[in-house]
Structure formats: structure tokens, C-alpha cells
C-alpha positions in Angstrom: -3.7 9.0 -15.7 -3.7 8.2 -11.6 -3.8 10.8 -9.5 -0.7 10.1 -8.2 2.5 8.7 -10.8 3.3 5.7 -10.6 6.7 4.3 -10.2 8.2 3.1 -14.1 8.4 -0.6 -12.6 5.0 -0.4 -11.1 5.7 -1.1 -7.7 5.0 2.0 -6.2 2.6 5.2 -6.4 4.2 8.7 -5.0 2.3 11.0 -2.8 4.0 14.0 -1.4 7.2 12.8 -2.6 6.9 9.6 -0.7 6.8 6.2 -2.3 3.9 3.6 -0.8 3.5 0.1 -2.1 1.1 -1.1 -4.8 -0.6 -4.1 -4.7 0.0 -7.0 -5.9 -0.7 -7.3 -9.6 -1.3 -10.9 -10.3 -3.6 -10.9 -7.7 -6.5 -12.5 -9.5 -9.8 -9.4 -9.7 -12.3 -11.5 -8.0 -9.4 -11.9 -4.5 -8.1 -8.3 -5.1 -12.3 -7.3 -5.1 -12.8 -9.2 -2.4 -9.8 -8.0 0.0 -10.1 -4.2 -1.4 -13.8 -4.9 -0.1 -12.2 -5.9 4.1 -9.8 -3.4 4.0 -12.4 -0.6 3.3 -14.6 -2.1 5.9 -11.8 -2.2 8.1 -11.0 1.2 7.9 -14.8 2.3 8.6 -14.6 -0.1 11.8 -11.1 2.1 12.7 -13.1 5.4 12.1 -16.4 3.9 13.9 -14.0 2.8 17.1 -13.3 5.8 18.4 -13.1 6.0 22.3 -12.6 2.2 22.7 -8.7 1.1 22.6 -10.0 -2.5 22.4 -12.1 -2.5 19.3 -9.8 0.3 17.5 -7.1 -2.2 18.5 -9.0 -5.2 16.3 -9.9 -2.9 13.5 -6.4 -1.6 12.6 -5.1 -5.6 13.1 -8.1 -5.7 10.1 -6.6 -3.1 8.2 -3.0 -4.8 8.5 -4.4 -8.4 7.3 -6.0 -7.0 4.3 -3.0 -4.5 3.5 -0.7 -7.8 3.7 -3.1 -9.4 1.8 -2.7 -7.0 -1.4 1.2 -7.1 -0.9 1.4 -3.1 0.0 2.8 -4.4 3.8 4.7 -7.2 4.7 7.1 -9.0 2.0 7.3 -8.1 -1.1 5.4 -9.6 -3.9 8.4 -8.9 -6.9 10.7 -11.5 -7.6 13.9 -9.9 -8.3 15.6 -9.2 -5.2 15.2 -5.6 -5.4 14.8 -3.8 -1.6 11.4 -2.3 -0.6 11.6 1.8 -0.6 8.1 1.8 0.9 7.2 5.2 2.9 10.9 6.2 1.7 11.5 9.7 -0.1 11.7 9.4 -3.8 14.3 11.9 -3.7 16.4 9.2 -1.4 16.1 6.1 -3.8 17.1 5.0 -7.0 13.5 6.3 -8.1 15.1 9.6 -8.0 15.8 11.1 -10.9 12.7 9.4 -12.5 11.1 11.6 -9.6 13.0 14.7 -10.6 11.9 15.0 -14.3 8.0 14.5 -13.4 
């Protein structure tokens, strides 16, 4: 089991009641590796910036890219039509009463 539940559909993971984004799963393992690997680094250069707007600037445009990337920003990566109820309350989306009976 994750630490956090996952949506039924797999296209979300709950934390505090909130839904956020999964990645992509058909990225292949070797590209999600590899952006898994920039968006951590990206993240350090965020925490490593502090005190200059410039280069904290840069490193969260990093952390965007790679987050877009793995599919948890930007479009969606399902096929279906289905809206995106990223950084929505559970208790606010279809997802509800899935939510409820955890």
C-alpha cells in the first residue's frame, strides 16, 4: 500500500483530502527515471536559491518542466475527456464517496 490512496482510476493520489495528479503511466521507466531524476534536482536548486529571486526564479521554471513532463501539470495525459480535479477537495468531486468510505 502507498502512503497516500490512490484514486480507483489511478489518476490521482489524496493528501489531506486533496487530490494531486499522478504521472503519467505509460511513460516508458528509463524517461520517467530520468525526469524523476531533474525534477529532484530541481527542487534542491529551489531549496539551494534562497536569497536570490533570479536563480529561485530558474529553479522552480525547472520544477514546472519536469512536473509537465510526468503529466502531474499541464494537460492531461488520459484520453477520455474526463476534467482534471487536480489540487480539488475529494469531498468536492465525483471522487467523493470513494473518498468517504476510505
Amino acid at each position: 500500500m502507498t502512503a497516500h490512496p490512490h484514486t480507483p482510476d489511478g489518476r490521482y493520489f489524496v493528501v489531506r483530502g486533496r487530490l494531486w495528479r499522478l504521472a503519467d503511466p505509460t511513460l516508458d521507466p528509463e524517461t520517467r527515471g530520468r525526469l524523476v531524476h531533474d525534477l529532484m534536482a530541481a527542487r534542491r536548486a529551489v531549496r539551494d536559491a534562497k536569497g536570490d529571486p533570479d536563480a529561485i526564479a530558474e529553479a522552480r521554471a525547472r520544477v514546472d518542466a519536469a512536473k509537465r513532463a510526468l503529466g502531474e501539470r499541464g494537460p492531461v495525459w488520459w484520453t477520455d475527456g474526463a476534467p482534471d480535479y487536480n489540487r480539488h477537495l475529494a469531498r468536492n468531486t465525483p471522487y467523493a464517496a470513494w473518498f468517504a468510505a476510505l
